[in-house]
LUMPA-497906 format. One record per residue (C-alpha): x, y, z; residue in three letters. Coordinates in steps of 0.1 Angstrom, whole numbers, padded with zeros to 4 digits, always signed. Example, Ala and Ser with C-alpha at 12.3 -4.5 7.8 and 13.67 -1.06 7.14 Angstrom:
+0123-0045+0078Ala/+0137-0011+0071Ser/
***
This chain:
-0380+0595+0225Unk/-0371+0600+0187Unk/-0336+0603+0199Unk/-0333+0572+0221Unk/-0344+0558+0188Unk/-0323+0566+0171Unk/-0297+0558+0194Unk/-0310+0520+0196Unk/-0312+0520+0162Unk/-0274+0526+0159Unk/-0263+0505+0188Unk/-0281+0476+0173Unk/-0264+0485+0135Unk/-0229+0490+0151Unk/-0234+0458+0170Unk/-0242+0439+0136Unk/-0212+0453+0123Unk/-0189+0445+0150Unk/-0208+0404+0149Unk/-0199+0406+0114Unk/-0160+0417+0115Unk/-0157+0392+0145Unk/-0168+0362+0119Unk/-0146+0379+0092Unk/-0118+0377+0117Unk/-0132+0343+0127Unk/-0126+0326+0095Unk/-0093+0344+0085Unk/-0081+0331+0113Unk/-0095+0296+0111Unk/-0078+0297+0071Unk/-0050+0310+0080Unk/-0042+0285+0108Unk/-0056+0254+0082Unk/-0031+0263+0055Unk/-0002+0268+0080Unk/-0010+0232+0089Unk/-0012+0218+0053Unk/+0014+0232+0038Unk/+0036+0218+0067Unk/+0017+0187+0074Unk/-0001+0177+0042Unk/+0000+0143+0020Unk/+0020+0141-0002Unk/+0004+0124-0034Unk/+0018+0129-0073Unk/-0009+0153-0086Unk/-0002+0176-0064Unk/+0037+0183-0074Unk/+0023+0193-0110Unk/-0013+0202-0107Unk/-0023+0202-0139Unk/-0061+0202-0149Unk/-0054+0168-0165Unk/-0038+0151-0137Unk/-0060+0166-0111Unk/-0091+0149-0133Unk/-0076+0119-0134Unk/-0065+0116-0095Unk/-0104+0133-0084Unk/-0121+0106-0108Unk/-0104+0075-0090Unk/-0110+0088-0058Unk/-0149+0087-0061Unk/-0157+0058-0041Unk/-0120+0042-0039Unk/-0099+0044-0006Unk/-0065+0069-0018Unk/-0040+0041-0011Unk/-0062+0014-0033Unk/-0064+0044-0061Unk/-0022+0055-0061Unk/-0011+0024-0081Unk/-0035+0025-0106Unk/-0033+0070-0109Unk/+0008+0060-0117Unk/+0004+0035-0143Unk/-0027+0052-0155Unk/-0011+0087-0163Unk/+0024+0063-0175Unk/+0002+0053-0200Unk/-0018+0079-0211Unk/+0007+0112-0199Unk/-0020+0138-0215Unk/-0057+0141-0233Unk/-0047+0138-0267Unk/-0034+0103-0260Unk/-0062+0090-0239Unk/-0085+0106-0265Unk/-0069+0086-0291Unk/-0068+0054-0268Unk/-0096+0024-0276Unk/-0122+0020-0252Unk/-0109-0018-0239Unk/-0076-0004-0233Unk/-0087+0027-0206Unk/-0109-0004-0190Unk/-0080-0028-0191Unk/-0060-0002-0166Unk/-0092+0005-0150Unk/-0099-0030-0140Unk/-0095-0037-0102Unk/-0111-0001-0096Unk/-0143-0011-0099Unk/-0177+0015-0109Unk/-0167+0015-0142Unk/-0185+0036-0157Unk/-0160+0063-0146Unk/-0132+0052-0169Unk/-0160+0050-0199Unk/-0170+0088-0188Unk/-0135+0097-0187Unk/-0130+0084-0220Unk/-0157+0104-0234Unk/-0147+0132-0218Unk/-0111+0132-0231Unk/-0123+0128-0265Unk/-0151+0155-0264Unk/-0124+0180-0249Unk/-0098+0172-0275Unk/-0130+0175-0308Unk/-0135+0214-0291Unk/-0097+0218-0294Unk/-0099+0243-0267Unk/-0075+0229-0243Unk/-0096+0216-0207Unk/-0120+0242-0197Unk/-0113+0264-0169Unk/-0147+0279-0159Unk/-0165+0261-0133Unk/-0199+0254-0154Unk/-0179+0243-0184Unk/-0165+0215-0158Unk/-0193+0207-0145Unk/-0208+0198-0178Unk/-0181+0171-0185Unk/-0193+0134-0187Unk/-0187+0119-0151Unk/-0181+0152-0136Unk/-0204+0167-0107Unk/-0203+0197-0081Unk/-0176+0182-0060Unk/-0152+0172-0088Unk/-0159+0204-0104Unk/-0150+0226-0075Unk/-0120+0205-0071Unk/-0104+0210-0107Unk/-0112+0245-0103Unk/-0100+0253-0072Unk/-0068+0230-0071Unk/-0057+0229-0108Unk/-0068+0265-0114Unk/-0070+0283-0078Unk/-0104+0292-0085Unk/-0125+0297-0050Unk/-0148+0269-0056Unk/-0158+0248-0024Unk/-0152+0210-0032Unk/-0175+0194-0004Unk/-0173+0159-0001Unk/-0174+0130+0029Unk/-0148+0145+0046Unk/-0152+0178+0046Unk/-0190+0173+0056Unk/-0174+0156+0089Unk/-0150+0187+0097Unk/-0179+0211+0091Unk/-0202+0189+0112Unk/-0179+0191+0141Unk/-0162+0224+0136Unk/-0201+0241+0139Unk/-0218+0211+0166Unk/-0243+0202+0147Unk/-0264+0175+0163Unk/-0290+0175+0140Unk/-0290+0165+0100Unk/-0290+0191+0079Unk/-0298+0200+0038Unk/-0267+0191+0022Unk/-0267+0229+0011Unk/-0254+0240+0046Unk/-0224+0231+0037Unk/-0217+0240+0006Unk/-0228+0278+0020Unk/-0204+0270+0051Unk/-0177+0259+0028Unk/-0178+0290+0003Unk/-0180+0316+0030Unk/-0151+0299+0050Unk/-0131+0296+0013Unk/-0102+0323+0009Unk/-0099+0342-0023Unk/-0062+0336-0018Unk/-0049+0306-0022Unk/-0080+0283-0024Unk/-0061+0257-0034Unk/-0043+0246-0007Unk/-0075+0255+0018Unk/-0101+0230+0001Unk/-0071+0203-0001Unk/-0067+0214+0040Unk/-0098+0205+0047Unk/-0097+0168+0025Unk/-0063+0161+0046Unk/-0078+0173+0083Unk/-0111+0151+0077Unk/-0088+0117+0063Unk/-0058+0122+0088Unk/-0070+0137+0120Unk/-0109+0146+0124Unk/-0114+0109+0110Unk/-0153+0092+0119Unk/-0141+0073+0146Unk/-0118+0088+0180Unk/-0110+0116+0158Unk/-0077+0130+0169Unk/-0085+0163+0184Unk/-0049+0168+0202Unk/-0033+0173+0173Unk/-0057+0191+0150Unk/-0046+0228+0144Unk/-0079+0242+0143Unk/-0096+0227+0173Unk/-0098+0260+0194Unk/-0124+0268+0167Unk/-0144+0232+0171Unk/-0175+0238+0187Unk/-0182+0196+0191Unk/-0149+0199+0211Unk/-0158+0225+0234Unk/-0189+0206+0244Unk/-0176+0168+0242Unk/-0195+0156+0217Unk/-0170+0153+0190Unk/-0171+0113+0189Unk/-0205+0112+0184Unk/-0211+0129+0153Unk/-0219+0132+0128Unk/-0244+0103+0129Unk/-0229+0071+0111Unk/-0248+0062+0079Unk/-0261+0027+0079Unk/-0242+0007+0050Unk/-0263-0003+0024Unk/-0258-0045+0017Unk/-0239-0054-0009Unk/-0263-0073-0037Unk/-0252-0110-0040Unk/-0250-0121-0073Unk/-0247-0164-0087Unk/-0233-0169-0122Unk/-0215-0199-0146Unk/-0185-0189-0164Unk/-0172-0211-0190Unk/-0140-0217-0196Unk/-0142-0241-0230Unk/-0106-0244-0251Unk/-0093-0262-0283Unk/-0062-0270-0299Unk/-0043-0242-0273Unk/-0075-0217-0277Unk/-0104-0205-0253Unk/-0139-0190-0262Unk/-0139-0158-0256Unk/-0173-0136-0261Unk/-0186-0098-0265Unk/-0193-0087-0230Unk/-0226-0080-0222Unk/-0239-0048-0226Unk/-0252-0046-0186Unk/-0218-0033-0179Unk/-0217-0051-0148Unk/-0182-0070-0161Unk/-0158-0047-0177Unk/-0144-0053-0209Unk/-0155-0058-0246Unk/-0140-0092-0248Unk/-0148-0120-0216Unk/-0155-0154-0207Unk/-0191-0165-0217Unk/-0207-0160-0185Unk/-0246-0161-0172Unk/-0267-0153-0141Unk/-0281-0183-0124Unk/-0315-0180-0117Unk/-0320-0184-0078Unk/-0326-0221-0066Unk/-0317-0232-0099Unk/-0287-0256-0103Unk/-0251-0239-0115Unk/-0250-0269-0139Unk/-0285-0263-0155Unk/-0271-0224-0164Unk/-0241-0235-0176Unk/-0253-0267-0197Unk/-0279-0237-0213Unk/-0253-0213-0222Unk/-0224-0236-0235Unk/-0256-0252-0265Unk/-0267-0210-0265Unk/-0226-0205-0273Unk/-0217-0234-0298Unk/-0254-0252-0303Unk/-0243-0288-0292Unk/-0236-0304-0255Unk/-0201-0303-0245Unk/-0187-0323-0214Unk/-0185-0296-0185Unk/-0167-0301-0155Unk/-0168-0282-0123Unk/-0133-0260-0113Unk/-0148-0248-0085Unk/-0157-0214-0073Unk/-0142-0180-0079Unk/-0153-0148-0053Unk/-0155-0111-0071Unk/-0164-0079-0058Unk/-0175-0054-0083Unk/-0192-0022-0075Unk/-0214-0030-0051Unk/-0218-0067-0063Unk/-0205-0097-0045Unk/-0201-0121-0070Unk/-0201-0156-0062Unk/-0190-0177-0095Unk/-0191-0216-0105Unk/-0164-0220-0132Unk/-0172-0247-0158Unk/-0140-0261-0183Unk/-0149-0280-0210Unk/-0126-0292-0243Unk/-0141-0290-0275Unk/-0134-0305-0308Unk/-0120-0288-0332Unk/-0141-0291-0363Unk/-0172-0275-0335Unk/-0177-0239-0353Unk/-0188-0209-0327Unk/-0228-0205-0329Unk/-0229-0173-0318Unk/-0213-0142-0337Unk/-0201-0123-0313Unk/-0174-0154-0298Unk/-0143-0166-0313Unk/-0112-0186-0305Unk/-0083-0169-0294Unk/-0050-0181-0284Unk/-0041-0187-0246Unk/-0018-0161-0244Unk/-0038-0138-0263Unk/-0071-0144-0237Unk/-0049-0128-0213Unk/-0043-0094-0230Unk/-0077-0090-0240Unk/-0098-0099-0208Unk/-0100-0066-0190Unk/-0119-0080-0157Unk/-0104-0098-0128Unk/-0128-0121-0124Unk/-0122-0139-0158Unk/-0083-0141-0150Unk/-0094-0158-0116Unk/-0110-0182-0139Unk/-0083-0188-0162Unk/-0063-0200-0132Unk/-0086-0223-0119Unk/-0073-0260-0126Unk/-0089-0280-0154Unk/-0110-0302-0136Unk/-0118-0297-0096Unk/-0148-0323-0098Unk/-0156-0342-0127Unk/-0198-0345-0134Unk/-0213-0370-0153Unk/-0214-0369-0190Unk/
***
């Protein structure tokens, strides 16, 4: 008896082993066959010629939320104008927002900037280790793992939407699960060789081919190892996650000018508009008249009634907001001094420089009068 025990005991302990080389063998050959495809197949985008730290930051920071074709444009005259850290450091805060704006969520670029400028005070060059990342303004688990793993080919998992899809379909999983499944799955399926190219594998496979809708499984190098493939359920999952609504959002903006000058004012501190400098703008309080909100915040701006007339309507979307806004142009006198401190007149050409936000250039354009209002 003690001996067939002993036998068990062994057969089950060899058995273990044998499960456990299999899944060794299981994901080197999964990794292998991954970076085989990327290396032949993958996107070509301008960080990833020159992976520096720097660049890599800049290219993972405009990614969050922002479709890659929408970010490119703004990555190329981003890094055109500010090549390194020392000379974003050294930039003003309007002028990182001012090539920001069209991105929208803007409190990246304003984490960035602080970011830039804390890394250059330490005069330690961008931080390599993972938790030194991490502790960056604007910078969390993903983006860490990224920087570290592409820019330094550390063997940091960099889980994000699409890699959650992959894993979802690569291991069938019908179910939701913690979000920590995967960044388990992801480490133990990371190569200490050449991680680099393996998280930036799995990015490219979930944004070209294992896509959320008819992913295309014919051409994807690594479907022999899909288990939603093998039983036909690759279409269906993961689950789609409902949208959230966009908030809908009513404001005036004034457009008052003078002798070849427009008011400009200090942006709110909400954030919601980028920019230090912008139009005088205010929310219109729902049911109540555009006109009303205007009339109140052109006597708020220069403490006398001013003729307003109606330009019309101007449509924004900004981080998460749809923004539906009644332009008001008025012409003031000359001699009228600005009420509030935080306004002044600038010239024409001048507006145009300093306004940051979209919205306000939409504005600008608008013709003088669209419908004239009473007096």
């Amino acid at each position: 008896m003690t001996n067939f025990l002993i036998y068990a005991a062994c057969r089950n302990l060899f058995s273990d082993m044998l499960d456990r080389v299999w899944e060794k063998r299981k994901i080197r050959g999964f990794s292998r066959t991954l970076v085989d495809w990327y290396r032949r197949n993958g996107r070509k985008l301008p960080w990833r010629d020159n992976p520096d730290p720097y660049r890599v930051w800049i290219s993972e920071i405009m990614l969050q939320q922002t479709q890659i074709s929408t970010m490119l444009p703004y990555y190329v005259r981003f890094l055109k104008r500010f090549p390194d850290l020392e000379s974003l450091a050294r930039a003003k805060g309007w002028e990182v927002l001012e090539l920001w704006a069209g991105l929208g969520y803007y409190s990246r670029a304003r984490n960035l900037h602080r970011a830039a400028r804390r890394v250059v005070e330490d005069d330690t060059g961008f931080p390599e280790e993972f938790s030194a990342v991490l502790a960056l303004p604007g910078i969390g688990r993903y983006t860490a793992g990224a920087i570290c793993s592409i820019a330094f080919n550390q063997p940091y998992p960099a889980v994000d939407g699409n890699v959650r899809r992959v894993a979802t379909r690569l291991m069938g999983l019908k179910q939701k699960v913690p979000d920590e499944y995967f960044w388990n799955l992801v480490s133990a399926w990371i190569p200490h060789r050449d991680p680099a190219s393996f998280n930036q594998a799995m990015m490219d496979l979930g944004a070209m081919l294992c896509v959320p809708a008819k992913p295309r499984c014919s051409d994807c190098p690594v479907s022999a190892f899909c288990k939603a493939k093998k039983l036909g359920i690759q279409s269906s999952i993961p689950v789609a996650r409902r949208k959230h609504s966009a908030k809908r959002l009513r404001i005036v903006v004034l457009k008052l000018q003078c002798d070849g000058k427009v008011l400009l004012s200090r942006s709110e501190t909400s954030g919601l508009i980028p920019g230090q400098w912008g139009l005088p703008w205010r929310a219109v309080p729902e049911g109540a008249p555009a006109i009303d909100a205007a009339a109140k915040l052109c006597r708020a701006t220069l403490g006398r009634r001013v003729r307003l007339d109606d330009c019309g309507q101007v449509r924004h979307t900004i981080t998460g907001n749809l923004i539906s806004a009644t332009a008001f142009c008025g012409k003031v006198e000359s001699a009228v001094q600005v009420m509030r401190g935080n306004s002044r007149w600038v010239r024409n050409s001048s507006a145009r420089k300093l306004l940051t936000s979209s919205l306000f250039h939409k504005v600008l354009r608008q013709p003088l009068v669209q419908k004239r209002l009473p007096a």
